[in-house]
C-alpha atoms as an extended CHARMM CRD file, in Angstrom:
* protein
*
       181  EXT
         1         1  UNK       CA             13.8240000000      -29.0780000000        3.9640000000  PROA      1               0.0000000000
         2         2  UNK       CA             13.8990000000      -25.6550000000        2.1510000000  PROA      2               0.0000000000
         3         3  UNK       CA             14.5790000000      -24.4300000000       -1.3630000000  PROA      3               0.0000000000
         4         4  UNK       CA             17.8000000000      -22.6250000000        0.9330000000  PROA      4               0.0000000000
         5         5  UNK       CA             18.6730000000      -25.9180000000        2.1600000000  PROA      5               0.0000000000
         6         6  UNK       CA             19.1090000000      -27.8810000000       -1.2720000000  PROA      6               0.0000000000
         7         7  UNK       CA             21.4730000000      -24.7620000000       -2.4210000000  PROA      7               0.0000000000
         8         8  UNK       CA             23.5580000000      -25.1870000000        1.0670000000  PROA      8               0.0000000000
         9         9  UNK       CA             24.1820000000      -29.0160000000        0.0240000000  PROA      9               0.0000000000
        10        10  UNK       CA             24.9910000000      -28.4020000000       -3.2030000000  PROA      10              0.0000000000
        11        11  UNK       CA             27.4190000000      -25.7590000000       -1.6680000000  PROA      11              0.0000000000
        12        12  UNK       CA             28.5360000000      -28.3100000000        0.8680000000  PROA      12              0.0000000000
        13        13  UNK       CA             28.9530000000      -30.7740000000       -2.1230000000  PROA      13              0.0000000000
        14        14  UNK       CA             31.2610000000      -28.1740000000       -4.1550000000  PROA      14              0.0000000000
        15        15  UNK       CA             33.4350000000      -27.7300000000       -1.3800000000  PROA      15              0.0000000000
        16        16  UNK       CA             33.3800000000      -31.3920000000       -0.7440000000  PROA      16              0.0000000000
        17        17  UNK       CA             35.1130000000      -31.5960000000       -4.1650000000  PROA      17              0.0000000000
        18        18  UNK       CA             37.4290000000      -29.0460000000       -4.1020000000  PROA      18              0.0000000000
        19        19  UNK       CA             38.6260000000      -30.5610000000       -0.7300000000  PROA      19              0.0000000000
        20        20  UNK       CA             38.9900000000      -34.3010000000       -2.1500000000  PROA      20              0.0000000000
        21        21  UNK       CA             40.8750000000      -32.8980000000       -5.1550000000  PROA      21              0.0000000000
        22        22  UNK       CA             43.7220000000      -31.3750000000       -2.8800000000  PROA      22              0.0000000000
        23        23  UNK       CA             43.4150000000      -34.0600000000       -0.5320000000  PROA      23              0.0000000000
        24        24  UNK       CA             43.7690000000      -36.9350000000       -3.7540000000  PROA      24              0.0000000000
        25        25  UNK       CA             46.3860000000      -34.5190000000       -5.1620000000  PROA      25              0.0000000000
        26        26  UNK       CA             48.6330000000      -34.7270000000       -1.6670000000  PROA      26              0.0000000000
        27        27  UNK       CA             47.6240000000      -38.5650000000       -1.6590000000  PROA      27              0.0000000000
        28        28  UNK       CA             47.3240000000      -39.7820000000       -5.0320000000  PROA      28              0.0000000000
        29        29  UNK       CA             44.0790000000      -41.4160000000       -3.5600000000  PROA      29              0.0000000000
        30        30  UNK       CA             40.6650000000      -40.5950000000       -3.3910000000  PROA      30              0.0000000000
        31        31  UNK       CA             37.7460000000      -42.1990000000       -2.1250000000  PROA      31              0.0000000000
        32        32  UNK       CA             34.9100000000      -40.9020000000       -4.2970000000  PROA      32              0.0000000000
        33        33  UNK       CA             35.7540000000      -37.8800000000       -6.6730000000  PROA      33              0.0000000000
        34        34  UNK       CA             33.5360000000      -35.5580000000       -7.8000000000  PROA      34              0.0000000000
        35        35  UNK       CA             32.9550000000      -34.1560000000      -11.1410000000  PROA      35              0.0000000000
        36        36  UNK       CA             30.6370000000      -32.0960000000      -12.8330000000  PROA      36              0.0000000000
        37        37  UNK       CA             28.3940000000      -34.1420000000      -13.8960000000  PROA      37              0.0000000000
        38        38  UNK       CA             28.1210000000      -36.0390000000      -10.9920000000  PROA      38              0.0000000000
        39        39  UNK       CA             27.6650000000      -32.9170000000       -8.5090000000  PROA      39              0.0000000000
        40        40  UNK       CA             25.1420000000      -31.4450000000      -11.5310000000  PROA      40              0.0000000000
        41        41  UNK       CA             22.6830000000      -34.7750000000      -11.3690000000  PROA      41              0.0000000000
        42        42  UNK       CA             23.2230000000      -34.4910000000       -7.2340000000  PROA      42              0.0000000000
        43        43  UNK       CA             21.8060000000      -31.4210000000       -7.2350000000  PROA      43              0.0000000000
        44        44  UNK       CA             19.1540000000      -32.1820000000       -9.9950000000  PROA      44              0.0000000000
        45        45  UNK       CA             18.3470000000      -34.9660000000       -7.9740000000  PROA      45              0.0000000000
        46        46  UNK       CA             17.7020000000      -32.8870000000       -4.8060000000  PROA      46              0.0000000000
        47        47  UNK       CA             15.7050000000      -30.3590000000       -6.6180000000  PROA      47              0.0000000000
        48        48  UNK       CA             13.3580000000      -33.0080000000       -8.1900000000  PROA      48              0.0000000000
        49        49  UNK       CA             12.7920000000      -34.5900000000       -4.3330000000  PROA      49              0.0000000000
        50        50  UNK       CA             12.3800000000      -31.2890000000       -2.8050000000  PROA      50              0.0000000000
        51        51  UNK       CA              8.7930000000      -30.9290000000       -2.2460000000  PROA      51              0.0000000000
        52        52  UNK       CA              7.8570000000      -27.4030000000       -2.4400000000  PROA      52              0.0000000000
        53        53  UNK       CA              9.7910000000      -27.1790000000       -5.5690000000  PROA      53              0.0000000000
        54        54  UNK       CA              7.3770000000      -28.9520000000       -7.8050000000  PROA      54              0.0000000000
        55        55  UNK       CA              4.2000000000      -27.8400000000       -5.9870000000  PROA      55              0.0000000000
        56        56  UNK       CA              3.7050000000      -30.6020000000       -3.4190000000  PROA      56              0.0000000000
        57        57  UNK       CA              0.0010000000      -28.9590000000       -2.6930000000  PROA      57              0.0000000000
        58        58  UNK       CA             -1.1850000000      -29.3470000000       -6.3390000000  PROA      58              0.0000000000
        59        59  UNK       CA             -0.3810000000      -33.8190000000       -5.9650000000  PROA      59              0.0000000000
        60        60  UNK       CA             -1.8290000000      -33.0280000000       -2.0510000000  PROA      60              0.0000000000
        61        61  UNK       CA             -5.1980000000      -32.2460000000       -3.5770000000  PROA      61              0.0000000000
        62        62  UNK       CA             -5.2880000000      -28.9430000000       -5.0210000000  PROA      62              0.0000000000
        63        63  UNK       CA             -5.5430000000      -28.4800000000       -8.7470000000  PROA      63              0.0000000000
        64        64  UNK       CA             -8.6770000000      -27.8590000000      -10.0170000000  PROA      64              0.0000000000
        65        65  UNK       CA            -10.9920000000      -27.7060000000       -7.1240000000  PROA      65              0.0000000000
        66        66  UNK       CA             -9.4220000000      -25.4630000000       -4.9500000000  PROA      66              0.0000000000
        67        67  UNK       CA             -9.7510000000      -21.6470000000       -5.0470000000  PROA      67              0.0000000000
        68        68  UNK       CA             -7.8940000000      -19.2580000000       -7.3210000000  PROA      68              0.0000000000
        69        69  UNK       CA             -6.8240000000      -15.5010000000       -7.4940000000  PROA      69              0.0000000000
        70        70  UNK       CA             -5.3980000000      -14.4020000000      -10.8750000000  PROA      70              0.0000000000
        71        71  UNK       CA             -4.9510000000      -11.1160000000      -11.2560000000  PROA      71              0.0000000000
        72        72  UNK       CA             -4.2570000000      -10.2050000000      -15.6070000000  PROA      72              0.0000000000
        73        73  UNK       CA             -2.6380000000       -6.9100000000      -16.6530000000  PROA      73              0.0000000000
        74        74  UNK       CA             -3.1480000000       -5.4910000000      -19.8780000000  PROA      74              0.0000000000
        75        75  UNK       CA             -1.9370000000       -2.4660000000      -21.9230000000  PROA      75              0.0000000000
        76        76  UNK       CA             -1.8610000000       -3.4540000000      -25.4270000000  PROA      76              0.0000000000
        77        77  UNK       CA             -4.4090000000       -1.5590000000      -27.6490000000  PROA      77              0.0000000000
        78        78  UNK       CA             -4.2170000000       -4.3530000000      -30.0870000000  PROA      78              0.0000000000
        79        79  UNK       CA             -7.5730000000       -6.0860000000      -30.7370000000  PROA      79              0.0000000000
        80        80  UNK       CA             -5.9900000000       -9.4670000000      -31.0970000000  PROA      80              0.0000000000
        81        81  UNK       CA             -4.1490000000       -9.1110000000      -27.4830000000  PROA      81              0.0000000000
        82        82  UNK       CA             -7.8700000000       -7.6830000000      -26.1500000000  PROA      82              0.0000000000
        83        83  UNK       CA            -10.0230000000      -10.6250000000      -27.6720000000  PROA      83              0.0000000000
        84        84  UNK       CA             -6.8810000000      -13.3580000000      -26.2540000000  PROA      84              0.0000000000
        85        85  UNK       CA             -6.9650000000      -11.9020000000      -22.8170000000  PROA      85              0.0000000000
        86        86  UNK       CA            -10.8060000000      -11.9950000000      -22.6010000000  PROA      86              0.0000000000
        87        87  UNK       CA            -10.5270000000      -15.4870000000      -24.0500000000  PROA      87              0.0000000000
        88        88  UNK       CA             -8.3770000000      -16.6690000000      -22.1160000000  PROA      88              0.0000000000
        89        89  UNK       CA            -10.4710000000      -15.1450000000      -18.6950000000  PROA      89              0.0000000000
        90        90  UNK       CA            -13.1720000000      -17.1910000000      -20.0290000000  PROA      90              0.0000000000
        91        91  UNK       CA            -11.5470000000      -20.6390000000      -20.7580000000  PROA      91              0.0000000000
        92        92  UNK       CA             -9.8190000000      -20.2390000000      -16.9560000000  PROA      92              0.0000000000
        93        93  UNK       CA            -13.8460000000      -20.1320000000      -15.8260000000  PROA      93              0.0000000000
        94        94  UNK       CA            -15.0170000000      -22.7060000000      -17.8530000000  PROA      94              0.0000000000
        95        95  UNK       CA            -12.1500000000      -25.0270000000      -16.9150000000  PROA      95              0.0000000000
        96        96  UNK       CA            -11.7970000000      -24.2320000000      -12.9800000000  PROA      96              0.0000000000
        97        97  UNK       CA            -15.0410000000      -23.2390000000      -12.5190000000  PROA      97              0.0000000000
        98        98  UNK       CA            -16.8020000000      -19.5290000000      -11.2880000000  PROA      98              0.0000000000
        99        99  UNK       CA            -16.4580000000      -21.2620000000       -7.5600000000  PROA      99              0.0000000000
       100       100  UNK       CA            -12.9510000000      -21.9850000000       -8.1800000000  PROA      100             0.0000000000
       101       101  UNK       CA            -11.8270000000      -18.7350000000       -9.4700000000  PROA      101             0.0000000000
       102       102  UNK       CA            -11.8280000000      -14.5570000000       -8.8300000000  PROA      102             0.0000000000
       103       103  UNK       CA             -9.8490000000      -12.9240000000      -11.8280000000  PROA      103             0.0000000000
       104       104  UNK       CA             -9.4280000000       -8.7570000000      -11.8050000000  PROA      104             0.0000000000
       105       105  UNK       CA             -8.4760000000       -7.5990000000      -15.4180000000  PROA      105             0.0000000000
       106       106  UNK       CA             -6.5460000000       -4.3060000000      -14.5350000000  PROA      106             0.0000000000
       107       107  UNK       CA             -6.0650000000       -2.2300000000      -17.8660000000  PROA      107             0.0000000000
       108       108  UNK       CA             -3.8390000000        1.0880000000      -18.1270000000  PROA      108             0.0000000000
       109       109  UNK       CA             -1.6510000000        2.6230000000      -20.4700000000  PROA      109             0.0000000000
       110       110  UNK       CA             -3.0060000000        1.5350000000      -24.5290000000  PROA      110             0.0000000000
       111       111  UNK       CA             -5.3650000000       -1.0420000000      -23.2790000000  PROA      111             0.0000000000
       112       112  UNK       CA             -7.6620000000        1.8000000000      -21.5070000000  PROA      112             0.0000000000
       113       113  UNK       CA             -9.8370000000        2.0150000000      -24.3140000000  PROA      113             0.0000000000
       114       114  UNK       CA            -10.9400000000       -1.4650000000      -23.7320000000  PROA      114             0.0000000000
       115       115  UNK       CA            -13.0030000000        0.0240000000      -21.1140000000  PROA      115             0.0000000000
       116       116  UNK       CA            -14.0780000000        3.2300000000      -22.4040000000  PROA      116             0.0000000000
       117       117  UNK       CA            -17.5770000000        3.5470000000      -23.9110000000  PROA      117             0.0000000000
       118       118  UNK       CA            -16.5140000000        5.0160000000      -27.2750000000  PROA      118             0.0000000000
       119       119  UNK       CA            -13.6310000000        3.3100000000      -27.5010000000  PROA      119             0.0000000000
       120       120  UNK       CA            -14.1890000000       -0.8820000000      -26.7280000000  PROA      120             0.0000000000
       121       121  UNK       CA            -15.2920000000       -3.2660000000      -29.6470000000  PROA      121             0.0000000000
       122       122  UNK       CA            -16.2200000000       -5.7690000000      -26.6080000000  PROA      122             0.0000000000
       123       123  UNK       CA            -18.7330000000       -4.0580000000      -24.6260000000  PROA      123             0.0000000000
       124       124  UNK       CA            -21.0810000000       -7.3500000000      -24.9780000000  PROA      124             0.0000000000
       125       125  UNK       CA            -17.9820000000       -9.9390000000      -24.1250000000  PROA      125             0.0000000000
       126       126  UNK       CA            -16.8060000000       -7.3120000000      -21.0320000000  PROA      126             0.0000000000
       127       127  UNK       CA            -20.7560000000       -7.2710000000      -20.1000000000  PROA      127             0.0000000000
       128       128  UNK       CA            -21.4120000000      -11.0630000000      -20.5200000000  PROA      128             0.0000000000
       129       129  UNK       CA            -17.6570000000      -11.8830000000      -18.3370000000  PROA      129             0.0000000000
       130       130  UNK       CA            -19.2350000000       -9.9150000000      -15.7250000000  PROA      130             0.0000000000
       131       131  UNK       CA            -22.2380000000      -11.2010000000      -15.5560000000  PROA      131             0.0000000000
       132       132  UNK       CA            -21.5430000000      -15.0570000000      -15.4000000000  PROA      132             0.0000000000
       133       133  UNK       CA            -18.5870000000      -14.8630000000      -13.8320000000  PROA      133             0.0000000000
       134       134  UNK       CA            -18.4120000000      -11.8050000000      -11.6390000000  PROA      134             0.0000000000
       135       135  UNK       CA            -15.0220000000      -10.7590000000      -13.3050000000  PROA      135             0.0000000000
       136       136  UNK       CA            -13.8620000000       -7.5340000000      -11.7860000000  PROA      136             0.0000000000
       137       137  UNK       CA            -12.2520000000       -4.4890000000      -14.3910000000  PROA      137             0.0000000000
       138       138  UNK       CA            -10.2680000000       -2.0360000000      -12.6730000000  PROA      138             0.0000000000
       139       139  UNK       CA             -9.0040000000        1.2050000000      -14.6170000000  PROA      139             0.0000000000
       140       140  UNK       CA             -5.7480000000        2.7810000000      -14.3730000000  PROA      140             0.0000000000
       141       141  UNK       CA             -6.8800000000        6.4020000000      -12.5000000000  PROA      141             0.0000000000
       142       142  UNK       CA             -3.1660000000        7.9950000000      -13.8610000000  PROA      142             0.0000000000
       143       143  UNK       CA             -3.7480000000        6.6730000000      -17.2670000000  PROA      143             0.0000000000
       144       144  UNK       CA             -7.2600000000        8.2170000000      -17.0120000000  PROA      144             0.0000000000
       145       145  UNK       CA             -5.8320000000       11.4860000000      -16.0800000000  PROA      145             0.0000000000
       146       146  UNK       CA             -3.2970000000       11.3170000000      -18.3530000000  PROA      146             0.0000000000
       147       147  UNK       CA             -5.9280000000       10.1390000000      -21.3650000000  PROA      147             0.0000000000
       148       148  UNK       CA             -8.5360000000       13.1400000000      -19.9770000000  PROA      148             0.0000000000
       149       149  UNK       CA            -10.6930000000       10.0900000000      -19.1750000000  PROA      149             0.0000000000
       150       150  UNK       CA            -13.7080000000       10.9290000000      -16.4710000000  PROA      150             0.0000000000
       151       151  UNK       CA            -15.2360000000        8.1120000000      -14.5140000000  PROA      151             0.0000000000
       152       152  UNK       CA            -18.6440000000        8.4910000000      -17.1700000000  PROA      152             0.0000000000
       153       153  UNK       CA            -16.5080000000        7.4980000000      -19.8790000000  PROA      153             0.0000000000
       154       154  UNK       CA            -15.7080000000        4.1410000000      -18.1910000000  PROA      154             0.0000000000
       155       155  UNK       CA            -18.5270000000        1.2790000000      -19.3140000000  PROA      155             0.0000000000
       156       156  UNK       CA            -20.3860000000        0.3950000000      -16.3920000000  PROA      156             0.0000000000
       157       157  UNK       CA            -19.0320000000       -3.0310000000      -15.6840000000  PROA      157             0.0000000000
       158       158  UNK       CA            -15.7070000000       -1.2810000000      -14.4820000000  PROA      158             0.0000000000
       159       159  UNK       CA            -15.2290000000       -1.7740000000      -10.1470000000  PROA      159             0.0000000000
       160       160  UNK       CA            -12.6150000000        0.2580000000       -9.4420000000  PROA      160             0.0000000000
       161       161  UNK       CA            -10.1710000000        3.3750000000      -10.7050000000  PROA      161             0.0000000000
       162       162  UNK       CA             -6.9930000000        3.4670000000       -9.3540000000  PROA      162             0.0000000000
       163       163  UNK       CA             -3.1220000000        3.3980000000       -9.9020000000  PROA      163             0.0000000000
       164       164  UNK       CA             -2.7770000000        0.0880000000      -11.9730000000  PROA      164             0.0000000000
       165       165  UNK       CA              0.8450000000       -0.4430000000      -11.3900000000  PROA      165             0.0000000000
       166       166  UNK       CA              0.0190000000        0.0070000000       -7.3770000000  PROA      166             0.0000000000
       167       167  UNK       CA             -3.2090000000       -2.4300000000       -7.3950000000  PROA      167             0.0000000000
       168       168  UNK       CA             -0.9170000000       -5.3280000000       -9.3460000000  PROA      168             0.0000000000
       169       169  UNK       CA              1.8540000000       -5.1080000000       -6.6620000000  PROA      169             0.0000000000
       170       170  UNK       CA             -0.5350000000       -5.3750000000       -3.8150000000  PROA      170             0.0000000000
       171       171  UNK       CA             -2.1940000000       -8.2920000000       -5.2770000000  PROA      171             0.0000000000
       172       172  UNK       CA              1.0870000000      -10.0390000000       -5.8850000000  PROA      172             0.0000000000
       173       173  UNK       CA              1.7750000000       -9.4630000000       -2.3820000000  PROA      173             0.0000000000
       174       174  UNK       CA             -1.9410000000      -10.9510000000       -1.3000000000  PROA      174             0.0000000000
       175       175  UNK       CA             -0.8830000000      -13.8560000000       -3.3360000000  PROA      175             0.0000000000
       176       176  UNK       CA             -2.8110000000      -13.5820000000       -6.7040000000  PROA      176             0.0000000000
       177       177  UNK       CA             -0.9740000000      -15.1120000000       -9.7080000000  PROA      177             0.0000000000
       178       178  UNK       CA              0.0210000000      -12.5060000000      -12.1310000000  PROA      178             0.0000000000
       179       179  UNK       CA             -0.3440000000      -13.3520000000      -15.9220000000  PROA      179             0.0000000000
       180       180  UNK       CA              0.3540000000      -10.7380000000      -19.0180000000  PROA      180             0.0000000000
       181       181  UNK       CA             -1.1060000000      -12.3070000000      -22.0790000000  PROA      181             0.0000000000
């Protein structure tokens, strides 16, 4: 059964009530009448057994031992935001695991300085991420232009330079998870 499928038979079920109410108006009987809060916890209960709704692969064995692809987007210049997101990149390894997990931190817009050699205040955490982990640090190449920021200025840790707003779609559509702390 699809997600499509449990909208049809609620759809089915609405029309299914609009019917018996003519049909018990005409009569002055009805066999089972709907209202809405019988064809509300119908549907709820359809949703609830609908197995891809609730993640069927996770209770199928998945969870914490099966691979990952999280892709985080940040453009805040706010230290706070900076020190969360890196936080929160390490707390995903240490719970799931560096053979469990590939995260890309793509930065543009405010957040480029994160990556910039004058202009960081976590060159060591960006530096340690990498090396444990293997995190990958891509760079917004418009907000570069746009900043007069040259490929030298970038720390070294940084993979790749391109359009940030192009790499997160095309990861979406591989099938990364997307998270903006």
């Amino acid at each position: 059964m699809k997600r499509i499928d449990a909208l049809s038979f609620g759809l089915q079920l609405t029309r299914f009530h609009c019917c018996s109410k003519r049909l018990s108006r005409q009569k002055k009987t009805s066999i089972f009448m709907w209202n809405p809060i019988a064809l509300a916890s119908v549907l709820l209960a359809a949703l609830l057994l609908h197995e891809s709704t609730w993640g069927a692969g996770l209770a199928a064995g998945g969870g914490a031992n099966q691979p990952h692809r999280i892709i985080m987007h940040l453009n805040a210049s706010d230290e706070k935001v900076q020190r969360g997101t890196l936080n929160n990149i390490k707390h995903l390894y240490q719970e799931l695991g560096p053979q469990n997990l590939t995260v890309e931190l793509v930065v543009h817009g405010a957040g480029l300085p994160l990556l910039t050699k004058k202009g960081t205040a976590f060159a060591a955490e960006l530096a340690d991420l990498k090396k444990t982990y293997g995190i990958n640090y891509t760079a917004c190449s418009n907000t570069m232009k746009t900043m007069q920021v040259t490929r030298e200025d970038l720390i070294g840790e940084v993979d790749d330079t391109v359009p940030a707003m192009v790499r997160l779609m095309e990861r979406q559509e591989q099938g990364w998870v997307y998270i903006k702390p």
